[in-house]
N, C-alpha and C positions, 0 to 999 in steps of 0.2 A: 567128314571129319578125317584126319590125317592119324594112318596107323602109327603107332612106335616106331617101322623099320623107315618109313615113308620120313620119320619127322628126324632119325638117325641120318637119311643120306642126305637133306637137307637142312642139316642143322646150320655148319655156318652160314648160311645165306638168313638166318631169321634168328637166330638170339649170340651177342656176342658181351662175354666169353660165354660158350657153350661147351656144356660136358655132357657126351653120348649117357655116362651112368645115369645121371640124371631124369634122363625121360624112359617115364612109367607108365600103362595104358593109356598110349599116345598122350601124353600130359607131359610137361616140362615141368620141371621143380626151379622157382625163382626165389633169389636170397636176397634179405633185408639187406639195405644196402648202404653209401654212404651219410646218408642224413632222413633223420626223425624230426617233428616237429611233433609236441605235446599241449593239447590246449589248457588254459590256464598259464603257460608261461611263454615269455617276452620274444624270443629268438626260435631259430631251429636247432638243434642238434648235429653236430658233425661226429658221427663214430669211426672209432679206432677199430681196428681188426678185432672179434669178439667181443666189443665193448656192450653192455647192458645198456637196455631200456625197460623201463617198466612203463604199464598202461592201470594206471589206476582204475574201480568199479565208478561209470559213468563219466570217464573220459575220452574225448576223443583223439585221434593219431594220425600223421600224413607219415605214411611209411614211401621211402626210396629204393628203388628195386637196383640190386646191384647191377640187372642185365638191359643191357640196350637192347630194344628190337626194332627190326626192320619187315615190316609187313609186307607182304608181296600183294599186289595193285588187283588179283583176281583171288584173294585171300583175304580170310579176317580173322581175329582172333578171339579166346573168349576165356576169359578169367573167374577164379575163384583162389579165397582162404583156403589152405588145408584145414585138414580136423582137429591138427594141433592147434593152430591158431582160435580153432571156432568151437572148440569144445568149452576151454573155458567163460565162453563168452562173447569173444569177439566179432562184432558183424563188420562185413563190406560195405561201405553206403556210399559211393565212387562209382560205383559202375561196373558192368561184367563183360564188356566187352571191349576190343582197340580195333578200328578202322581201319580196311585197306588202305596202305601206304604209308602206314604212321612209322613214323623211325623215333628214336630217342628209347630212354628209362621210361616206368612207369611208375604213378603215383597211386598210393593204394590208401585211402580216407580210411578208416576202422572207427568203432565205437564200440568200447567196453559194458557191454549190458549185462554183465554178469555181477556176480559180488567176491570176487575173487580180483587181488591184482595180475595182470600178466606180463609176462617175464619174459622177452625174448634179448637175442645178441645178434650182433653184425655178421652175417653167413648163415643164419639161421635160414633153413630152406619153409617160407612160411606159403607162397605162392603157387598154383599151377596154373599154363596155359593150353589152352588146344588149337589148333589151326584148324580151319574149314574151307575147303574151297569154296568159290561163287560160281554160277553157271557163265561168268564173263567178266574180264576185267574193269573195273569201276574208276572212275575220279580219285586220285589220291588225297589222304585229308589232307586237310590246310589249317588246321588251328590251331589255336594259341598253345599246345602243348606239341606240335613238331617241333620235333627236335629235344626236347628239355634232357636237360642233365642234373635238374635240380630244381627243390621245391620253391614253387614261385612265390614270391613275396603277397602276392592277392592273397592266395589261401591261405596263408599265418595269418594277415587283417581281418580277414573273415571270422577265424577261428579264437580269432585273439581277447574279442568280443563276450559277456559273460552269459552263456546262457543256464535254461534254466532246466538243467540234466538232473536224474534226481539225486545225483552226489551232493548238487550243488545246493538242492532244496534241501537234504536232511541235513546241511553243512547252516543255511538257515531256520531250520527248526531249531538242530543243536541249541544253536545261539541262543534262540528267543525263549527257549525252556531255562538255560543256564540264566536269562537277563531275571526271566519270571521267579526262579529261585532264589536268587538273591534279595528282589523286592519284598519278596514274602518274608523272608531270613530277615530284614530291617524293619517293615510294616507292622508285623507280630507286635515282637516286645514293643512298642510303641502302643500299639491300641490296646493292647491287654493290660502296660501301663497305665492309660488315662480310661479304664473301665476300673480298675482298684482304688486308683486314686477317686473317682465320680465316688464306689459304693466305699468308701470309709468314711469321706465325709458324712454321706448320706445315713449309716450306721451310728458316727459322731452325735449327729444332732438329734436322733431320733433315742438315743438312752442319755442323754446329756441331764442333769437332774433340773425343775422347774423353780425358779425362785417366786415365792408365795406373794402375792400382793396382798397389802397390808387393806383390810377394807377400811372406809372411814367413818368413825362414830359418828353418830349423830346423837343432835342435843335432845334430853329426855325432853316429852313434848310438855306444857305448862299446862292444868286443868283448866279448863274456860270458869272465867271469873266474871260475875254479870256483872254489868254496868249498871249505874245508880238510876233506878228510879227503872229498870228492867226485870219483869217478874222473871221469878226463880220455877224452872220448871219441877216439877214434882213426878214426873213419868221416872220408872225407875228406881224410885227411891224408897227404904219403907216409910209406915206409918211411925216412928220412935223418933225419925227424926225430924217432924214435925209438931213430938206433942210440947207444948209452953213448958218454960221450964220456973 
């Protein structure tokens, strides 16, 4: 790993612009730099000199480094957040390392996993790098990210995409508790309505007064009158009304 003084007398040859102040046990301090991309929305970001960015809790960021490097071909490099940046939250999920021979900016993916928003601005020194030699020079890289000066249009499409971070889930609870509130707020008075209505009729007809049905007489019945020439039974009857008269 390359000391401090080691990374001072070859600084221009590996980070441009470079400033000696800047590196601090053997680390390089690298500034946010012209363009942010924010997930959740449409475009990248181009910033002004100190201009704000915010990183909302559970989003993610393609941060632009303002410093160009050139990696030396028996050298590689190897990256990290400061503690400014990762105290509130913020992780690297990019990668920690850059490839002998890479030249161009670099791109630094973050996600917000804290619950705090973070705040940074254009120059803000959010980066360190460290150099290491190799025991022998290597193949220069060759990937799609030699050279770049700016964040590639792949990784907005990628990003652009909605996933399912838990901002985004409590951003769907929210909702579905707000939807459930409402239904209940309209459901209510309605059944509790047609549960009053059901128990007053049912109250109604149960003290409702009975209108009396009238019974119907019947005709007193006739005594049985014998027929001519049919004896008269005597069971029953006293002796006075048989004696001659």
């Amino acid at each position: 790993m390359w000391s401090s003084q080691r990374f001072s007398a070859q600084l221009d040859e590996i980070v441009a612009p470079g400033y000696p102040q800047r590196i601090c046990q053997g680390a390089y301090e690298m500034s946010l730099g012209p363009e942010v991309y924010l997930s959740g929305e449409k475009r990248k970001r181009h910033l002004r000199e100190n201009e704000i960015v915010q990183v909302s809790p559970g989003q993610l960021a393609v941060f632009l480094t303002e410093e160009t490097l050139s990696i030396p071909t028996h050298a590689m490099g190897f990256i990290s957040l400061k503690s400014r940046a990762k105290l509130p939250g913020l992780i690297n999920v990019s990668g920690f390392h850059v490839d002998p021979g890479y030249q161009g900016r670099l791109m630094f993916t973050v996600y917000n996993a804290g619950t705090e928003t973070c705040t940074f601005a254009r120059g803000d020194r959010l980066f360190l790098l460290w150099i290491a030699d190799m025991d022998q020079a290597s193949d220069p890289y060759r990937g799609k990210n030699q050279g770049l000066q700016s964040i590639r249009s792949d990784v907005i499409e990628r990003l652009t995409a909605k996933g399912a971070s838990p901002a985004e889930l409590e951003r769907r609870i929210t909702a579905l508790e707000k939807s459930r509130t409402v239904i209940i707020a309209v459901a209510v008075p309605i059944i509790v309505g047609l549960l009053l209505w059901g128990a007053k009729g049912a109250i109604g007809r149960a003290f409702a007064p009975t209108e009396r049905i009238p019974q119907r007489q019947l005709a007193p019945t006739p005594p049985d009158t014998p027929t001519k020439g049919e004896p008269i039974s005597v069971e029953g009857r006293g002796k006075d009304e048989f004696t001659p008269r």
